[in-house]
C-alpha positions as CSV (number, residue, x, y, z in Angstrom):
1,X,26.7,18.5,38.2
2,X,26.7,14.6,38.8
3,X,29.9,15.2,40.9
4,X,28.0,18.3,42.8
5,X,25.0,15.9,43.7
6,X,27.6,13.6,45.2
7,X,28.9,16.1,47.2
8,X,25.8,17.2,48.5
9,X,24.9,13.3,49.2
10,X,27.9,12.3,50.9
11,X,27.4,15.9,53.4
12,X,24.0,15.1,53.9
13,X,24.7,11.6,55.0
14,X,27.3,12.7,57.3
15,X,25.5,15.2,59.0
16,X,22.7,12.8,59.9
17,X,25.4,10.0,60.8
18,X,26.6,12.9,63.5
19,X,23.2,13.8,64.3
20,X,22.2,9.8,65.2
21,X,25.6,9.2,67.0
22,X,24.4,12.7,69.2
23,X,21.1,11.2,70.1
24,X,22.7,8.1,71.0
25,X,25.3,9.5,73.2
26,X,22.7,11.3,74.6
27,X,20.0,8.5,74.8
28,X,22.7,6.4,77.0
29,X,23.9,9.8,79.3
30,X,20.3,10.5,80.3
31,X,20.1,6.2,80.8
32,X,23.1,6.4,82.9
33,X,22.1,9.1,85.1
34,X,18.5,7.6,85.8
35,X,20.0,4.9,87.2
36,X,22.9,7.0,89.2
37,X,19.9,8.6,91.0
38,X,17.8,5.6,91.4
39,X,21.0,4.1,93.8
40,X,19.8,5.0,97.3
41,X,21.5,6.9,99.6
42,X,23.0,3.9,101.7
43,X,24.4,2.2,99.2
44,X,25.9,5.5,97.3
45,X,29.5,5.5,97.0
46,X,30.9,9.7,97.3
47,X,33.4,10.4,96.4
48,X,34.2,8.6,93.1
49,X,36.2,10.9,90.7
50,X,39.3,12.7,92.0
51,X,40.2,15.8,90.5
52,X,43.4,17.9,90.8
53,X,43.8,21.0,89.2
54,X,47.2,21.6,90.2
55,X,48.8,18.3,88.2
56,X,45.7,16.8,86.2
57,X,45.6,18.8,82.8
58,X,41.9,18.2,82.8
59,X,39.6,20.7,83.0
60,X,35.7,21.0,82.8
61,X,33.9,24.5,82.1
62,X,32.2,26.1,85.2
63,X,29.0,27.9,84.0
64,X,27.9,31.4,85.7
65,X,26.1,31.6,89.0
66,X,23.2,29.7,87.6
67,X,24.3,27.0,85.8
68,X,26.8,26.4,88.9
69,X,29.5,27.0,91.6
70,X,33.0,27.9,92.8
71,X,35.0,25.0,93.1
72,X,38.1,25.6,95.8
73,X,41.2,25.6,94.7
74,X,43.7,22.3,94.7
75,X,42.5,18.7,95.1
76,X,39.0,18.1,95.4
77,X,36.7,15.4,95.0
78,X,33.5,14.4,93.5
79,X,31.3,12.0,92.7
80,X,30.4,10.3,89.7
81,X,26.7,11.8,89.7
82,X,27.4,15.0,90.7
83,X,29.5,14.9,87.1
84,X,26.9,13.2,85.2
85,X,24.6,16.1,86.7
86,X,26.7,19.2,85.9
87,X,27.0,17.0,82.2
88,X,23.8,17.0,81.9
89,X,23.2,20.9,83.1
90,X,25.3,21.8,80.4
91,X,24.1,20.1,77.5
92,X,20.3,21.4,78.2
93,X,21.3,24.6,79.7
94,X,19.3,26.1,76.4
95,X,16.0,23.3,76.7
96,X,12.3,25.2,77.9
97,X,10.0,21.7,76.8
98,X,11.3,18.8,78.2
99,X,7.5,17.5,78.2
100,X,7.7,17.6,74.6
101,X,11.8,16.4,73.9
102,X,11.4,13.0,72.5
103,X,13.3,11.6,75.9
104,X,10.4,13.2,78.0
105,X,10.1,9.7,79.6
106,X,13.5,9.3,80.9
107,X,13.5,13.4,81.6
108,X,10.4,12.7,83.6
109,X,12.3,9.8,85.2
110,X,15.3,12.0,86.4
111,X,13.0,14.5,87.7
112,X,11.3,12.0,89.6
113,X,14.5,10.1,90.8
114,X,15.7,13.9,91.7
115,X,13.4,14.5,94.2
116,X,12.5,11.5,96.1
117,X,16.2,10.0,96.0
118,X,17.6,13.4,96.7
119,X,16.0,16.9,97.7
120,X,13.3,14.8,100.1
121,X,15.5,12.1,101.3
122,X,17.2,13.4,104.3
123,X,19.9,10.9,104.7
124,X,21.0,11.8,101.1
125,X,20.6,15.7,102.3
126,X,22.6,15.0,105.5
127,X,25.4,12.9,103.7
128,X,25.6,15.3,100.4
129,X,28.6,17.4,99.7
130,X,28.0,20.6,99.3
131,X,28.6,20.8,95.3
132,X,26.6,17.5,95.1
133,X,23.6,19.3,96.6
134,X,23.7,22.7,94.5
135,X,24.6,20.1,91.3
136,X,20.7,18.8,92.2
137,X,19.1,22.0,92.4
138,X,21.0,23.3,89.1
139,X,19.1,20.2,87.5
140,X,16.1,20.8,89.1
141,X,15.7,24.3,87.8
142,X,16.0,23.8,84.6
143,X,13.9,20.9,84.2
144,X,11.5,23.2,86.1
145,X,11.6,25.7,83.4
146,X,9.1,23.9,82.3
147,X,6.0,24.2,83.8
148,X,5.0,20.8,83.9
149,X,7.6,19.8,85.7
150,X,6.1,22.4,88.1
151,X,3.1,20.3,88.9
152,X,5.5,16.8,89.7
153,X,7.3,18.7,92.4
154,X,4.1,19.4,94.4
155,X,2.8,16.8,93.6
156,X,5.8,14.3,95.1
157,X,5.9,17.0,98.2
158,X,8.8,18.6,97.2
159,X,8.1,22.2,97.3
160,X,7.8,22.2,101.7
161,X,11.6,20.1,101.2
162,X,13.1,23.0,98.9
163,X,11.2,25.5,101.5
164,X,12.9,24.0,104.7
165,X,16.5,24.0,102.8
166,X,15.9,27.9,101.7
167,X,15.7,28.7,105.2
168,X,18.6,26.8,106.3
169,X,20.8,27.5,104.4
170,X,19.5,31.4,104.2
171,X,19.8,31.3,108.0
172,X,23.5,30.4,107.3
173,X,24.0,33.2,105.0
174,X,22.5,35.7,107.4
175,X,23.9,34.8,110.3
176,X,27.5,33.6,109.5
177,X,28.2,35.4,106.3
178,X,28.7,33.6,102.8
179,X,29.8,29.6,103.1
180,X,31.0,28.0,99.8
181,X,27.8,27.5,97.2
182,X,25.5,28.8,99.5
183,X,25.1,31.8,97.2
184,X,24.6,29.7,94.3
185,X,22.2,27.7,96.1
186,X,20.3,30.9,97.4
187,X,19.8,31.9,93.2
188,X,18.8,28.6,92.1
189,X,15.8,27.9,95.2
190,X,14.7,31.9,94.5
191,X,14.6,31.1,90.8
192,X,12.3,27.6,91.1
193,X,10.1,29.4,94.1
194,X,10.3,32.5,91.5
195,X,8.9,29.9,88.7
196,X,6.2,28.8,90.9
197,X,4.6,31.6,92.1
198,X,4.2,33.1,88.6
199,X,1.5,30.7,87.7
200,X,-1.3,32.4,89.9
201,X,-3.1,28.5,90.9
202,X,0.7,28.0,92.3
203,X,1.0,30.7,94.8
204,X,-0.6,29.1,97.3
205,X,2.0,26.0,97.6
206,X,4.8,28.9,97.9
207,X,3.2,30.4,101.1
208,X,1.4,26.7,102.6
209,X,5.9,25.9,102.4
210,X,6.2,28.9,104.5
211,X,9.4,30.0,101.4
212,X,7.8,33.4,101.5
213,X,9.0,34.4,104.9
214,X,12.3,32.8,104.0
215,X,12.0,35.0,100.6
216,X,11.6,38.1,103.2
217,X,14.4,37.5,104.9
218,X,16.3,37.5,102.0
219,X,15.9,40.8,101.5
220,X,18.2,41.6,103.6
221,X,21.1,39.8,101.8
222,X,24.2,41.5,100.6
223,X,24.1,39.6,97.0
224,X,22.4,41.3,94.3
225,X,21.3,38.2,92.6
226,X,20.3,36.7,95.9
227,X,18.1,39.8,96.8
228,X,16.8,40.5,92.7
229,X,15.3,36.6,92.9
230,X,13.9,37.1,96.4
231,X,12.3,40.8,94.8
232,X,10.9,39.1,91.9
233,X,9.0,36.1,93.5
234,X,7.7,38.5,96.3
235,X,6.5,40.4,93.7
236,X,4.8,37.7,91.6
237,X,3.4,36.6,95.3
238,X,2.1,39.5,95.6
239,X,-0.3,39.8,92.7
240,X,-2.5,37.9,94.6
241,X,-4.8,38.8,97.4
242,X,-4.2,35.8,99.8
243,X,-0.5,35.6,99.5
244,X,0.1,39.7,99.5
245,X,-1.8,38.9,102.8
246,X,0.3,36.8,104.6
247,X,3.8,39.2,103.2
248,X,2.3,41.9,104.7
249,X,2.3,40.5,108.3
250,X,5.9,40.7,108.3
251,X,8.1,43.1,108.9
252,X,9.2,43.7,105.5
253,X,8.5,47.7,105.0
254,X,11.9,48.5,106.8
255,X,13.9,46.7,104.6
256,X,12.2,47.9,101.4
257,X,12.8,51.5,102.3
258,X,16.5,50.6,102.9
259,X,16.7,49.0,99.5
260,X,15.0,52.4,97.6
261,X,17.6,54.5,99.3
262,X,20.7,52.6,99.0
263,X,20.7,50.0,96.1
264,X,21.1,50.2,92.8
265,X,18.5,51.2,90.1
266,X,17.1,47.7,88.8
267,X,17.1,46.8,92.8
268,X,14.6,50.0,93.2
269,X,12.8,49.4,90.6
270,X,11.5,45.9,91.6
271,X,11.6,47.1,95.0
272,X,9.0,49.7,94.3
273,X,7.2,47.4,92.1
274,X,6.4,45.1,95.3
275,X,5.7,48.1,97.5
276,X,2.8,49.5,95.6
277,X,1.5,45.8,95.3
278,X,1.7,46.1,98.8
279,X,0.3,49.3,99.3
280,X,-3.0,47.7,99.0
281,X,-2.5,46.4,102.8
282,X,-3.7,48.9,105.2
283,X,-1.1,47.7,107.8
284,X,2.0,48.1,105.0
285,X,0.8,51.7,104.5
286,X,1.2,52.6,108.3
287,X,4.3,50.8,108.1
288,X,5.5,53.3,105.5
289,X,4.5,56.3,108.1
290,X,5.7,54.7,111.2
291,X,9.2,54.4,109.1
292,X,9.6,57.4,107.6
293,X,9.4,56.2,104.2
294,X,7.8,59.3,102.6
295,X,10.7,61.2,101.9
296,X,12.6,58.0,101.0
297,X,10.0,57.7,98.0
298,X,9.6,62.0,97.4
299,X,13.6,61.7,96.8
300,X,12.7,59.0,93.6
301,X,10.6,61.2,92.3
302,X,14.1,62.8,90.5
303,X,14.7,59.4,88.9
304,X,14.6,60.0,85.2
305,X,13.5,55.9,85.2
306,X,9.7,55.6,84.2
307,X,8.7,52.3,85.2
308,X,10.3,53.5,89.0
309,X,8.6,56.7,88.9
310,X,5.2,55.0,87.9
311,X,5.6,52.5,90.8
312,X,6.8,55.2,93.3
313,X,3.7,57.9,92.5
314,X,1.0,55.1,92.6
315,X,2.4,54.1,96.3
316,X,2.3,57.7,97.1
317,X,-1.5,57.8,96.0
318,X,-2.0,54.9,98.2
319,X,-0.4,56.2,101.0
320,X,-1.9,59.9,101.1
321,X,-5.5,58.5,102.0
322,X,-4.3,58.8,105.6
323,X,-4.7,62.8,106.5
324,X,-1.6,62.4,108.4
325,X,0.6,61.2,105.4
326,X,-1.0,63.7,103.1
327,X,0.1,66.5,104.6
328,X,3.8,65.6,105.2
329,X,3.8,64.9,101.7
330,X,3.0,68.2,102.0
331,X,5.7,69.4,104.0
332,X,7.8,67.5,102.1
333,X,7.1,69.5,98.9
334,X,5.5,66.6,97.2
335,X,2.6,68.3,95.3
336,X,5.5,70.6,94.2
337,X,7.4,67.6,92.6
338,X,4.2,65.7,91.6
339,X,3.4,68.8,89.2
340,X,6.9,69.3,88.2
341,X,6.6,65.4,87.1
342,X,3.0,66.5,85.4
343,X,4.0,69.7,83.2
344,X,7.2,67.3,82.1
């Protein structure tokens, strides 16, 4: 037994040796990227590390679509920051409360240092490659995951910054087809404007930025997780009466209808989700007539999907106050379907 209690001893200790010499490594990687960010633009020095996949043996893990990009093949280059920042996306990929991590001062400090020294500061912007740039917004999301961290980005003016970049580069993406990262960039500003507009006192910064009409647009992009993370903030948008206002002055009907008849199920779903929130808008329901969307949403009424089928009869309830709609639903051989649906 007195040799077991050793044992046990000896483990324990080195565990928590490990544990402090983590903490510590950790302490003086958040240090040294606090003061990588707090080096203005001027006097920042890109490129600084030179990789070569071709000879150098080294290698450094590329997380999915959100946690970061393609890198093109051969020699490339990047900066000492931009590794520090896809370090330190890694190692709090899995972290919701930085306001409560016992380095909330220095997370608040990189946070800070993140937006004035980068996503506001135009130079930086202008001078950026693009990796660099999408490295920023990867850090920026997750550090947004927490909501406080939500409140410091409007409050240092960042949200009409990240706004004015979603529609450049979205503009870019429409118009000249996919440029390298700007699909990972598209995911990652959908995800923070996402994050923002599903705290209802936040909505209003989204649409005051103007990101909404950018997030409209967007619907009209050919990547699923592009268009899914334009659907969702919409639709958080739109659980409010001011914002579902200022959606439904754009042409955005037209596009919805395309997504319900052509995309895939979770697409239709979400889709349909926004359209009945929208539904409330007399000028969205005449946009569902003047587009022939009726037998576009009598054709989901097969879907064996619940949550689509609840979405797509409450828009048709909506929609059949108008005499007009109510009897091509008619025509249509809705009520037929509708008490199919009924007797199960």
């Amino acid at each position: 037994m007195p040799d077991q209690d050793k044992k046990v001893k000896t483990t324990e200790k080195s565990t928590d040796k490990k544990q402090q010499e983590i903490t510590i490594r950790d302490y003086s990687d958040l240090k040294r990227l606090r003061c990588l960010l707090n080096v203005q633009s001027s006097k920042q020095q890109l490129p600084a590390i030179n990789f070569d996949s071709a000879q150098n043996s080294m290698t450094k893990s590329e997380p999915a679509i959100r946690a970061g990009g393609h890198r093109a093949r051969g020699q490339w280059h990047e900066s000492t920051e931009a590794v520090e920042l896809e370090n330190f996306s890694i190692n709090y990929k899995n972290e919701r409360n930085f306001s409560k991590h016992p380095q909330h001062k220095l997370f608040q400090a990189i946070f800070t240092a993140l937006v004035k020294n980068r996503l506001i500061c135009r130079e930086w912007v202008n001078r950026a490659p693009s990796i660099h740039f999408l490295r920023v917004l990867i850090c920026l999301r997750l550090l947004m995951r927490d909501p406080y961290y939500q409140e410091i980005l409007h409050s240092l003016g960042g949200i009409e910054n990240l706004a004015q970049y979603m529609e450049i580069v979205a503009n870019e993406y429409l118009g000249y087809g996919e440029e390298q990262h700007t699909v990972d960039k598209l995911v990652n500003m959908t995800y923070i404007f996402q994050k923002l507009a599903a705290v209802k006192d936040q909505r209003e910064w989204v649409t005051t930025s103007g990101a909404h009409k950018t997030l409209v647009n967007l619907l009209g992009a050919r990547d699923t997780n592009v268009l899914l993370g334009s659907l969702l903030a919409l639709a958080s948008l739109a659980e409010s009466q001011e914002c579902r206002e200022k959606i439904s002055e754009l042409n955005i009907v037209e596009n919805l209808l395309m997504i319900l008849h052509e995309y895939d199920l979770l697409s239709k779903r979400l889709t349909a989700e926004l359209l009945r929130l929208l539904c409330a808008e007399p000028q969205v329901k005449e946009q569902v007539k003047l587009y022939e969307g009726i037998p576009v949403l009598l054709s989901l009424l097969h879907s064996d999907h619940l949550k689509l089928l609840w979405s797509v009869v409450w828009i048709l309830v909506q929609v059949c106050e108008d005499p007009e709609t109510s009897v091509e639903i008619r025509i249509w051989g809705g009520i037929t379907q509708l008490l199919h649906i009924l007797r199960g």
